[in-house]
Structures are given as C-alpha cells and as structure tokens.
C-alpha distance (Angstrom), angle and dihedral (degrees) to the residues before:
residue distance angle dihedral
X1 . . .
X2 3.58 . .
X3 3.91 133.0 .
X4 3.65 125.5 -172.9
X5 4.04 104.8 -144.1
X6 3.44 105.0 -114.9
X7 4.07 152.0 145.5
X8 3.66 74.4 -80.2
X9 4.80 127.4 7.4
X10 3.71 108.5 -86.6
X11 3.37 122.4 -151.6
X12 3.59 103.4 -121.7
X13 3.79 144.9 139.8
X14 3.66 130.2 -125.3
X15 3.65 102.9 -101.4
X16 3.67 89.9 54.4
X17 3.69 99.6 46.6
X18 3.65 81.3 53.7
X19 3.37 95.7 57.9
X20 3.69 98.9 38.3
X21 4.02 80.4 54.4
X22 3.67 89.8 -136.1
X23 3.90 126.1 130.0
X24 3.92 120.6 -104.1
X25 3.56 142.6 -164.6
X26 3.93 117.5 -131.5
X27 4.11 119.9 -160.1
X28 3.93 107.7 -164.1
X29 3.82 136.3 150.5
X30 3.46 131.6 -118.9
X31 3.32 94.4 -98.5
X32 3.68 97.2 53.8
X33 4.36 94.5 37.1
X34 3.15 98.3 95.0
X35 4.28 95.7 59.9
X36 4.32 86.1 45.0
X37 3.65 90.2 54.8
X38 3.99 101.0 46.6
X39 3.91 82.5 49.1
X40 4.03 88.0 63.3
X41 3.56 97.5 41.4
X42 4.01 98.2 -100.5
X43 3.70 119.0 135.4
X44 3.59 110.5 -162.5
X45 3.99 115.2 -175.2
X46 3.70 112.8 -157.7
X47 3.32 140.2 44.9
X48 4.05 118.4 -74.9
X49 3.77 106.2 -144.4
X50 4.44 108.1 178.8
X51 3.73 88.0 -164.2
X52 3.66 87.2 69.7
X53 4.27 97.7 55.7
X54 3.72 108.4 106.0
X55 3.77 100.8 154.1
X56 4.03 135.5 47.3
X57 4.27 108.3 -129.7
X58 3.66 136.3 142.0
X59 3.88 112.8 -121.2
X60 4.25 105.1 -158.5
X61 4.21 96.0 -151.5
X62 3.66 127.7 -175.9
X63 4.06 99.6 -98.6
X64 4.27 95.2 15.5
X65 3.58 148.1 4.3
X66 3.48 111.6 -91.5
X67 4.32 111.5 -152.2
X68 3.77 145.6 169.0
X69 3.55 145.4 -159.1
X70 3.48 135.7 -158.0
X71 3.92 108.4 178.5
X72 3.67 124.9 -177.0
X73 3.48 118.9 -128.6
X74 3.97 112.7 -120.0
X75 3.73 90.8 -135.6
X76 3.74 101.8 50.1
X77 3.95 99.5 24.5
X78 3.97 83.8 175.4
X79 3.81 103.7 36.2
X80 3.62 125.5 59.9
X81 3.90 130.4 -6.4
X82 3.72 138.1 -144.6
X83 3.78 106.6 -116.5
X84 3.81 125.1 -155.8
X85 4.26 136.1 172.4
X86 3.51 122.3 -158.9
X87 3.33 134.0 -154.7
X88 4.27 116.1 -166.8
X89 3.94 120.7 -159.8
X90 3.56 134.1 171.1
X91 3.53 89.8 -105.9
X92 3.83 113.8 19.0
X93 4.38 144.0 37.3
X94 3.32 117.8 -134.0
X95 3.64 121.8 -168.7
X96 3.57 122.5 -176.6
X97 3.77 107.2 -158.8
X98 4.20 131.2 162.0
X99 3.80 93.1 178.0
X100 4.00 126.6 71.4
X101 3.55 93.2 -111.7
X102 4.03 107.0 98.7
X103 4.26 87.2 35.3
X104 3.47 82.3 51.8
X105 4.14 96.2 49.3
X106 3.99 91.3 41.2
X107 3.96 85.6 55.4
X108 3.99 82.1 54.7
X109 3.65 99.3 48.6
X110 3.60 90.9 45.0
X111 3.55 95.7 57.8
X112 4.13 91.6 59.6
X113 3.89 113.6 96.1
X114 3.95 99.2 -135.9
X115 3.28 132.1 20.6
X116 3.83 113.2 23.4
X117 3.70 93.7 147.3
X118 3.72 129.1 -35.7
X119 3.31 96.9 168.4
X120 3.83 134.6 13.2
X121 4.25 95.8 -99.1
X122 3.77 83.9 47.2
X123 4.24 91.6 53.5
X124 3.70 87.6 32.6
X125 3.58 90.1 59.3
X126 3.37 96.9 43.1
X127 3.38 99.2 46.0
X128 3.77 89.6 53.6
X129 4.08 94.0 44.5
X130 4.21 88.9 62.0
X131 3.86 93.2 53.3
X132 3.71 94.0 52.1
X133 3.77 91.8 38.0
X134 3.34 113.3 99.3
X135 4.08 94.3 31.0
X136 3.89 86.2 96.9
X137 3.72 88.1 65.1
X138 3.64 93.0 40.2
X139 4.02 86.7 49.6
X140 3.81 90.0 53.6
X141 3.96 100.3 48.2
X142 3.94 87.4 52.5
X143 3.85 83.3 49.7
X144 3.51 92.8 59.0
X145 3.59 96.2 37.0
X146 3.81 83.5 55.2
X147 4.16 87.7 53.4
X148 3.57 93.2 51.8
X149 3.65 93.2 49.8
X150 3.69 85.0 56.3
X151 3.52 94.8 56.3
X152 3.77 92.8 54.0
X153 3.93 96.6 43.8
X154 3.93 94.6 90.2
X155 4.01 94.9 47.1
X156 3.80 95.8 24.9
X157 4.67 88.5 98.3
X158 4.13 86.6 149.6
X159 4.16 95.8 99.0
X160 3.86 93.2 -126.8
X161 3.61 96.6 96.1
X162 3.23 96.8 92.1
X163 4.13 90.7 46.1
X164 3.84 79.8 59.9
X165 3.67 96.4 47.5
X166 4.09 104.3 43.1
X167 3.63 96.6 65.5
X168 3.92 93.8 44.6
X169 4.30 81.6 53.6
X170 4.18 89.4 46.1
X171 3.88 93.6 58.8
X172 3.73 92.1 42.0
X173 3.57 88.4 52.4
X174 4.15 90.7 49.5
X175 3.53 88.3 37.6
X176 3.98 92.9 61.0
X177 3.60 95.8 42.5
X178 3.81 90.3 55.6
X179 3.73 99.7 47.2
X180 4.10 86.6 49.6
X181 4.08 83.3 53.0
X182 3.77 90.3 44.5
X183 4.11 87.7 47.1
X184 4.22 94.4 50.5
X185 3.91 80.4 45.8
X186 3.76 100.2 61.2
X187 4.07 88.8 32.0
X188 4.15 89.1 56.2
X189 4.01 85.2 47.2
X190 3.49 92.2 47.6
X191 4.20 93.8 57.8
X192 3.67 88.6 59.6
X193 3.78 95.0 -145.6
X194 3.91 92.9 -178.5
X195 4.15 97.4 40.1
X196 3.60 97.8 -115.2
X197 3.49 97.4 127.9
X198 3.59 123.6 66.6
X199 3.99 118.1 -148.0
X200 3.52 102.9 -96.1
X201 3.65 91.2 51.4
X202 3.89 103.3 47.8
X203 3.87 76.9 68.0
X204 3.77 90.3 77.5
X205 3.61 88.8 58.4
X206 4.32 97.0 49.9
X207 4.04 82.7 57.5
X208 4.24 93.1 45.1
X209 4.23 78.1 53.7
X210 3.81 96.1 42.4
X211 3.89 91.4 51.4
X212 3.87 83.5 47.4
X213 3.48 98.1 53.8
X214 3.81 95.2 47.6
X215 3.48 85.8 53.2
X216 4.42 95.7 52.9
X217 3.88 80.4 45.6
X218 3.80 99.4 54.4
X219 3.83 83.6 44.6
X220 3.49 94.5 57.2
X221 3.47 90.6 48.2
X222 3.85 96.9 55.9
X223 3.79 84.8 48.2
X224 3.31 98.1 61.1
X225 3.89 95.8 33.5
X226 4.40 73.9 58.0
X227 3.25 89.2 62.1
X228 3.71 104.0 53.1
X229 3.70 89.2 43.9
X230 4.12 82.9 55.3
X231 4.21 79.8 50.0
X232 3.56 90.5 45.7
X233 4.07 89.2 53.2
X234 3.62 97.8 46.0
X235 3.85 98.5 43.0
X236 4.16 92.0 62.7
X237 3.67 81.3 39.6
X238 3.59 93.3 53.6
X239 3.87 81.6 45.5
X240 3.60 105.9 47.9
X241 3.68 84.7 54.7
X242 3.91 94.7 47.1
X243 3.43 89.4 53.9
X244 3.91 94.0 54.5
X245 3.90 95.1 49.4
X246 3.65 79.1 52.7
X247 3.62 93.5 56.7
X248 3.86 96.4 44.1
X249 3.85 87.1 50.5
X250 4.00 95.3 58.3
X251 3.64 87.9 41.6
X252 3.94 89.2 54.9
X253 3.75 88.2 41.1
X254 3.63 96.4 43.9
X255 4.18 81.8 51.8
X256 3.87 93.1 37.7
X257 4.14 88.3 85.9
X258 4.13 91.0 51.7
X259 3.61 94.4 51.3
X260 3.72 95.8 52.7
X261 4.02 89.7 45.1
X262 4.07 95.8 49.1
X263 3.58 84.4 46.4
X264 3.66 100.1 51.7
X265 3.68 88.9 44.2
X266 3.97 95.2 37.8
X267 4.00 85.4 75.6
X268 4.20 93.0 79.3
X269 4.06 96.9 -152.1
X270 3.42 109.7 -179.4
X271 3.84 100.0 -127.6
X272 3.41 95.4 51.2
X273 3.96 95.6 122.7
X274 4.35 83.7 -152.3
X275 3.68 89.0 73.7
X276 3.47 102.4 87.1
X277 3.50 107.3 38.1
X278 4.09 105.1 6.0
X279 3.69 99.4 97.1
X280 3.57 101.3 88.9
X281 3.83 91.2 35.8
X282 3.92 84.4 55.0
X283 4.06 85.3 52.0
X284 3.99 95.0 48.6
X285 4.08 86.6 44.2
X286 3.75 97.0 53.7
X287 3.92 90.4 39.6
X288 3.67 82.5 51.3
X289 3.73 95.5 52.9
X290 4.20 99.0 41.4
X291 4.08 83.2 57.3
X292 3.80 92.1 49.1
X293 4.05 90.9 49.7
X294 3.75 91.8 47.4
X295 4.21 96.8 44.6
X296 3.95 85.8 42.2
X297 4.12 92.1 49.4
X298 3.69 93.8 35.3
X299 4.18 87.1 55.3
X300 3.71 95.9 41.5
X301 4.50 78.7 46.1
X302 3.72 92.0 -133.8
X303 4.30 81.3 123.3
C-alpha cells in the first residue's frame, strides 16, 4: 500500500509518487520489505525478523532513519505487543508491519478532512498521536480500579488482594518503561540528525514527546498511588491480626489466675483443710475471677 503525502493520503504507487515528485508512505510486511526498500534506494543487509523488537528507538543511519516500535496492547498490557520497523527517507515512510495495527491507524488518518499527512513529520506525528490515543483513557480506568481497590483494602481479610493488586503494579511498571521509550523516540526525531526535517516541522515531534512524558508521569503516579494502596492493605492487615493476638492474650490472662489455682490445689497435701469440702468453693472462686477479667476488660474496651 502506497499513500502519496498530501492535504489528504493518496492512493498511489511508487512509480507515480516518483513522478509526481511528492513524498509517500509505503505499508508492507516483512515478507514483502525487502522489494519496498530496494524500490527507494535502501539496501538493508540482514534479515528483519519483528518477533525480535522489544524496544521503541530511533536509529539515525547513513541514507535513512532506521526505528522500532514495540506497543503494548491495551487489553493485555503484559501479554503480547504490536511490533513495527521503520525505515525514514528524505522522501518516503516505510513501515513494516505484520499486525493490523498501522492498516488500522492509516484507516484513521484517512478518515480526517485536512491534514492527514502533508509531509512526512506531519504523518509521522499523526501516526504516532493514534497509538498513544486512547492510553489516557486506559490510564484513568486503572486509576479508578486502583480507588476501588482502596476502598476494599481495610475489609478485603481473604489474602487475594494482593493477587489482585500485583498484576495492576506489573503493567504500570511496563507501561512506564514504554512511554519513557516512546519519549527518547520523539526527542531523537526531534534532533533531526539526517536534515529531513525542517524547523517548523521538528515541532510536531516536541508535542508527540510532551504527550509522552505526561503519560510516564501519570504512570508513575499510579505506581506509587499502588503502593500506598499495598500500605493501605497491609496496615488493616497488620491490624486485624494485632487485634487477635490481643484477644488470645486476655483469654490467656483471663485463664492465667485458674492455672495458678488448679496448680496450687493439684498438689493433694493432706492438711490442706480445702480438701474436704473446697471443691465447690474452688468452682465459685474461679467463676468469680473469669467475671472479674471480663467486666475489667470489657470497661477498659479491650473485649
């Protein structure tokens, strides 16, 4: 698929956006790369394998700009990624993409009136304003997911909040490593290494890295809000067991009086004068002393 870059994408192919001397953005594969990039006068030796992208960075080359993304999905933050190679002339995009996600995008742009791309900075910056798009809203529902976990952390006694919790912390932390990627991406565009760009349009690429970097921040503020919700959790945890070592300790003190009595009168002497009639006065005192404990406790409200 080819695109002239225009007010608006035209469908095009190369040999006519060569003629018509204007720029163009090509969407191949990676099986069919290699025959798009002889066709604009790159020679790349090596194979290109997308399964093997882990990182988004800008690579200033020679004869391009050589760059990679690897974009989490929103669905499975932790799971699988969209991954994209691109290759930057003076005159043309390429993007090398197996997945739906850059069709998808180009359907996007295409749907705007003005200003789909008349240039490559303005394509490039459009193109990387629809994948970050909707991670505001995605930031915001784990927000309030994080709020409602709050809520629950003082009654939640089940041991599974923290199950809960962990994986909400895991795509935060992939999440912020990403958008600090994403940020040194649109930062390397924005020096223009290879003069492609002219002044007014490296602008484009300061706001793709100012949207970034509002983005890391917000993540770093859910993690840490995380953590005090994982505070929040383990201080009534911490609690709820305080306050049953409390209760086993006035039971054992409440008990402590019995044991020395039984004791004392567990050694049978013979002149003990109690021995003959002191059982039931040993069953009124120790009746006597549980209902002290529990009146004293219950007025002191440690019961």
């Amino acid at each position: 698929m080819v695109y002239e870059l225009e007010e608006v994408l035209v469908e095009s192919d190369l040999e006519k956006a060569a003629l018509d001397g204007k720029q163009a953005v090509i969407l191949t594969t990676s099986r069919d790369y290699q025959e798009a990039l002889n066709a604009i006068g790159i020679y790349w030796e090596g194979e290109l394998s997308l399964s093997k992208i882990r990182f988004c960075k800008i690579e200033a080359q020679q004869e391009y700009i050589y760059g990679t993304l690897s974009v989490p999905k929103l669905l499975d933050i932790s799971g699988s990624r969209y991954r994209v190679c691109l290759f930057i002339t003076r005159d043309y995009v390429v993007i090398v993409d197996d997945s739906e996600l850059s069709s998808r995008i180009l359907s996007k742009i295409r749907l705007r009136r003005i200003h789909q791309g008349e240039n490559k900075a303005r394509f490039l910056f459009n193109y990387l304003a629809e994948i970050i798009d909707r991670d505001y809203e995605m930031l915001d529902s784990m927000e309030r997911k994080l709020m409602k976990m709050e809520e629950r952390a003082a009654r939640d006694d089940s041991g599974k909040f923290l199950e809960k919790l962990t994986p909400v912390r895991r795509e935060l932390l992939i999440l912020r490593s990403y958008y600090n990627e994403l940020t040194d991406f649109a930062r390397n565009l924005e020096e223009n290494e290879n003069g492609y760009f002219t002044k007014r349009q490296v602008r484009f690429f300061d706001t793709i890295e100012d949207r970034a970097d509002r983005l890391m921040n917000k993540t770093v503020q859910l993690l840490e809000y995380a953590g005090q919700v994982k505070d929040a959790y383990q201080s009534a945890a911490d609690a709820r067991q305080n306050k049953s070592m409390q209760l086993l300790t006035i039971i054992s003190t409440i008990f402590l009086p019995l044991t020395l009595i039984t004791s004392w009168y567990g050694m049978n002497f013979e002149d003990m004068p109690e021995l003959e009639h002191g059982y039931p006065v040993i069953i009124v005192l120790c009746a006597g002393i549980i209902g002290f404990c529990i009146w004293f406790f219950k007025k002191k409200k440690l019961l």
